[in-house]
C-alpha positions in Angstrom: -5.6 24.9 5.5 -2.4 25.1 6.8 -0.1 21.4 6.8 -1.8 19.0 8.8 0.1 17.8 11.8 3.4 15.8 10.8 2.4 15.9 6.7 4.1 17.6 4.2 1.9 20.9 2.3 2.4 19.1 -1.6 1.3 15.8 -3.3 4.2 13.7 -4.0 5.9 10.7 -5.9 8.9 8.5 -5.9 11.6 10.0 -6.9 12.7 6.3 -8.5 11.5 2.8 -9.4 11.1 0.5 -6.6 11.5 -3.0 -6.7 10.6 -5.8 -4.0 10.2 -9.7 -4.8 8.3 -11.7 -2.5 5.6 -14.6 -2.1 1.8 -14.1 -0.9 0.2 -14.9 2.1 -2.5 -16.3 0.6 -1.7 -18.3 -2.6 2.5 -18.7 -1.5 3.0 -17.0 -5.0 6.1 -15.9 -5.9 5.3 -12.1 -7.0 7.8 -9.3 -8.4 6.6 -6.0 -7.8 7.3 -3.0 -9.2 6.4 1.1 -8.0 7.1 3.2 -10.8 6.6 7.6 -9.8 3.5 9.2 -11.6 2.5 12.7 -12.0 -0.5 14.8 -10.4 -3.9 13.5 -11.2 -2.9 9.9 -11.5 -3.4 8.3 -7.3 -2.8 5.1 -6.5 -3.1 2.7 -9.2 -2.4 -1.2 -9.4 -1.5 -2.7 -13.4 -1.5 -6.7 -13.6 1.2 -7.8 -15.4 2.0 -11.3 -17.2 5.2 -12.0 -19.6 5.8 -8.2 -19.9 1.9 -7.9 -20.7 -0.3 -5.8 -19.3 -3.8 -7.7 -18.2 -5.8 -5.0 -16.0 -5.9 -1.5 -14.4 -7.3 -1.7 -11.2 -7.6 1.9 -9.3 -6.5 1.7 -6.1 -10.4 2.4 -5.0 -13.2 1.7 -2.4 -15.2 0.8 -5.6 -13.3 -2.0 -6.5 -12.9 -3.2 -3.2 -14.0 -7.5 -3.0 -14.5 -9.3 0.0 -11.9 -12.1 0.7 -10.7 -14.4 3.6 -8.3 -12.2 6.0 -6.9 -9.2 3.5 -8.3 -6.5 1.6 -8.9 -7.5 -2.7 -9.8 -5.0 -5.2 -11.3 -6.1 -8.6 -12.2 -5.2 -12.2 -15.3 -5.7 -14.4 -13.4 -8.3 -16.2 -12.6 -10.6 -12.7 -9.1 -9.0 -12.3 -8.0 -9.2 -9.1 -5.0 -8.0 -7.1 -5.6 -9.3 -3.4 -3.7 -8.2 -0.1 -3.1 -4.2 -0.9 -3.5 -2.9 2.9 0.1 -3.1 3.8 1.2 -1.7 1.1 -1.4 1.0 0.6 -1.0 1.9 4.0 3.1 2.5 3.9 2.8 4.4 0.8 -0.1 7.0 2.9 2.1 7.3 5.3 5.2 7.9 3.4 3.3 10.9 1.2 2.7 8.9 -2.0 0.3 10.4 -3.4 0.5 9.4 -7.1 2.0 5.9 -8.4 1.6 2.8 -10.5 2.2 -0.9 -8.9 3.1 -3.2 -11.4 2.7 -6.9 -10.1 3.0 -10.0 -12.0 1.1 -12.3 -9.9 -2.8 -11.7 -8.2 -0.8 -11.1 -4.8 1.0 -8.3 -3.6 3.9 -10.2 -1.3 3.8 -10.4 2.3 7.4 -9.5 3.2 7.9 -9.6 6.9 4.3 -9.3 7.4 4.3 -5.9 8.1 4.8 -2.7 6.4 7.8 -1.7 7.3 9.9 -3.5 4.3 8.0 -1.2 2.0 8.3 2.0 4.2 12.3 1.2 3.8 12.4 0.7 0.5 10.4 3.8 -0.3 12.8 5.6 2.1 15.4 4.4 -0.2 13.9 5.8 -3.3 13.0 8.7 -1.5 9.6 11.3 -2.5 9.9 13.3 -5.1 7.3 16.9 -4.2 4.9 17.7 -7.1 4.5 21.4 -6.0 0.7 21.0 -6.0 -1.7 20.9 -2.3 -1.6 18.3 -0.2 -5.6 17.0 0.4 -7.0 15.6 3.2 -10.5 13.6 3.5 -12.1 16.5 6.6 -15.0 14.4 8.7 -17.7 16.7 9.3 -20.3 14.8 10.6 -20.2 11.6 12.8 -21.1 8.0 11.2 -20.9 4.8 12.7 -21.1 1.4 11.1 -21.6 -2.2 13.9 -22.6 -5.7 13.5 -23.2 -5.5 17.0 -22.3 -3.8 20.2 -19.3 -5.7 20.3 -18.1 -4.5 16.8 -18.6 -1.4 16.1 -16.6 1.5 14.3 -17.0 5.3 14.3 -15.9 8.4 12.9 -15.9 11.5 13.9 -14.6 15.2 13.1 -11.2 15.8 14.8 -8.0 18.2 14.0 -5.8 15.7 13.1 -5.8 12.2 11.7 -6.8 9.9 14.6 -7.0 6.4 15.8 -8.4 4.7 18.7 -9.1 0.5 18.3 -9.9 -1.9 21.4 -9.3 -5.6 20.6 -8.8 -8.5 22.3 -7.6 -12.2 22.1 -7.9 -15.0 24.2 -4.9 -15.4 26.2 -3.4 -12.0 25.3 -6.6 -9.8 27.1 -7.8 -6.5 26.0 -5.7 -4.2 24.2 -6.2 -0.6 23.2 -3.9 1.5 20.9 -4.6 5.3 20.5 -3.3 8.5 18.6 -2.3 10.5 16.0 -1.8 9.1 12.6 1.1 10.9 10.8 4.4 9.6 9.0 6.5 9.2 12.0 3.9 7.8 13.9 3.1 5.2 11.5 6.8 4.9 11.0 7.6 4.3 14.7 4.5 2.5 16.5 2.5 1.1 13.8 4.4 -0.1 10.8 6.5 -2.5 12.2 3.5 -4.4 13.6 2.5 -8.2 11.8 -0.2 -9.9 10.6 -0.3 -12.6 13.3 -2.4 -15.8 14.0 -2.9 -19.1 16.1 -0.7 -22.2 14.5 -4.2 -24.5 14.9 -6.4 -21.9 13.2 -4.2 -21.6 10.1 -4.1 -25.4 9.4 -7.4 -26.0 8.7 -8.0 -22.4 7.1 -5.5 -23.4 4.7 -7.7 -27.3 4.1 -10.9 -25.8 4.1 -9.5 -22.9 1.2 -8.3 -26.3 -0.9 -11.2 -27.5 -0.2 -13.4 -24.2 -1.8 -10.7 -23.7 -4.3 -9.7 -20.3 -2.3 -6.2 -19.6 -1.1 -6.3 -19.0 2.3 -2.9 -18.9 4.6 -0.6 -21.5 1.9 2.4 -18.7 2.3 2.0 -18.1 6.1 5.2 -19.1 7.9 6.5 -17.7 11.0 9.1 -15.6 9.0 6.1 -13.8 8.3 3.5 -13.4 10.5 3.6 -13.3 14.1 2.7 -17.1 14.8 0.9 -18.1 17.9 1.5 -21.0 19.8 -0.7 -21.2 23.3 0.3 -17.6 24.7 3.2 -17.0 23.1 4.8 -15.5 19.9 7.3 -18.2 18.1 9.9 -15.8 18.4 8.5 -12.9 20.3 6.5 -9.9 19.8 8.3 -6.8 18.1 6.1 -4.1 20.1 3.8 -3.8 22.7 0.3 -5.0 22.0 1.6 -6.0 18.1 -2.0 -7.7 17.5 -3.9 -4.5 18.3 -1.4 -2.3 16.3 -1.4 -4.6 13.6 -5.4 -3.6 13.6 -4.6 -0.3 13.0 -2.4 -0.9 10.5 -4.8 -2.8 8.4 -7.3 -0.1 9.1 -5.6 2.5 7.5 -4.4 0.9 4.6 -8.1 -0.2 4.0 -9.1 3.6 4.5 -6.5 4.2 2.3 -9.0 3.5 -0.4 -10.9 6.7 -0.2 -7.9 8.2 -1.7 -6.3 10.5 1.0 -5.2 10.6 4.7 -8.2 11.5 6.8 -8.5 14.6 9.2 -11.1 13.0 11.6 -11.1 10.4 14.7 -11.9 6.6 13.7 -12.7 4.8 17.0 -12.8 0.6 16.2 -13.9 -2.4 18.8 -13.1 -5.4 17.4 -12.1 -3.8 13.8 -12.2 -6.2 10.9 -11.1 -6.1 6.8 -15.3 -6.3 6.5 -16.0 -3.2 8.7 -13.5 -1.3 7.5 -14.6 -1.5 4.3 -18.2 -0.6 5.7 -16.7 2.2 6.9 -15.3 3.7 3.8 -18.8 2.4 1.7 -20.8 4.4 4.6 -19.2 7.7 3.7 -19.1 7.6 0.1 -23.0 7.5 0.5 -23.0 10.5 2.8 -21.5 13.1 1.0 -22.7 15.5 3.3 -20.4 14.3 6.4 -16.9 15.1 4.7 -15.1 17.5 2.2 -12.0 17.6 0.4 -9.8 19.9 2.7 -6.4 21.0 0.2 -3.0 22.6 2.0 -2.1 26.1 1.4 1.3 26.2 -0.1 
């Protein structure tokens, strides 16, 4: 196949180490994180660190994927855990990285600003390195749909190009749709710069009852990072139009980030959540029949 629209024809890597230092959404840990370039063959893997020590090698993989309060988790055989990868997984899709190791020292990759943009900047900064090898792309060939309901529901369906369409509402705020084509300048532009977001009087009893289970829920949230609302308004106002539904997509993609390659099909999402993402992905691993590996021609 010829370059998909807006993607590069090769696989590619940093063309340096990255470093970012931050604190979790979740457990308010301080984290250092570091993104070192890997070679062809290697993807997207995460290496718990401690004192200089490696603890775990967690693949950055559908199969490891473990359901948590409000972010994405993966997880080893051993109870290694690494917890909030979408935003992360989801700028380094985007910015063509196909093949690298994250080295954190704490369970939780840090929240920055909330959004992915911090990590599309600093791997603008380190720039891609091309590895002279095809570029593939996860090709839909057959339609499959995953609900709870009616009123949650996701889809995917062959298409030309990567594509996203998700509906979501919230009260105060209405019904909000965001739809197109998924490609590095897209992300870059409409969808990156989008945060995680949430009422003030939701997060303070998340954050009790999580003591209360022994679960870190929401103890680094602050309005420095997320988009914070108070009644029906943004302490500090929104960055984009509809931020809450492009935050959605945002969080879908680096979830579907986990079948290890940018898709060339149409994902249509009511209501999408970390949960039905993930049913997404799980739904077409067990139908190999409805996709193919589709590679670049150089």
């Amino acid at each position: 196949m010829t370059a998909a629209h807006g993607w590069a024809a090769d696989q590619g890597t940093l063309a340096r180490e990255l470093r970012l230092s931050g604190h979790g959404l979740h457990t308010g840990q301080r984290v250092n994180v570091r993104v070192l370039p890997e070679d062809v063959g290697h993807g997207i893997v995460f290496r718990r660190m401690r004192g200089g020590r490696q603890l775990a090698v967690l693949p950055a993989s559908a199969s490891l994927r473990l359901a948590q309060p409000l972010c994405t988790a993966l997880q080893d055989a051993d109870g290694w855990r690494v917890r909030t990868v979408e935003h992360l997984l989801a700028a380094l899709l985007a910015a063509q990285i196909d093949h690298a190791t994250v080295e954190i020292d704490a369970e939780e990759v840090p929240i920055l600003d909330g959004s992915a943009q911090p990590w599309l900047q600093a791997i603008e900064a380190c720039g891609r390195l091309p590895l002279g090898v095809p570029k593939r792309f996860l090709r839909i060939l057959d339609t499959i749909t995953v609900e709870d309901d009616p009123m949650h529901c996701t889809t995917v369906a062959p298409a030309d190009h990567y594509e996203v369409s998700v509906t979501n509402d919230l009260k105060g705020f209405g019904e909000m749709t965001w739809q197109g084509v998924i490609d590095p300048a897209s992300f870059a532009n409409d969808i990156a710069p989008s945060r995680s977001y949430g009422r003030l009087r939701w997060a303070l009893p998340a954050i009790f009852f999580g003591y209360l289970r022994g679960t870190p829920i929401l103890r680094g949230a602050r309005p420095s990072c997320t988009a914070t609302i108070v009644g029906t308004n943004v302490i500090g106002g929104m960055r984009l139009p509809m931020e809450f539904v492009r935050h959605r997509v945002l969080d879908l993609i680096g979830d579907l980030a986990l079948l290890g390659a940018p898709l060339q099909g149409k994902v249509t999402a009511l209501r999408p959540s970390h949960e039905m993402n993930y049913r997404l992905c799980a739904a077409l691993l067990d139908r190999p029949s409805a996709w193919e590996w589709a590679t670049t021609t150089l």
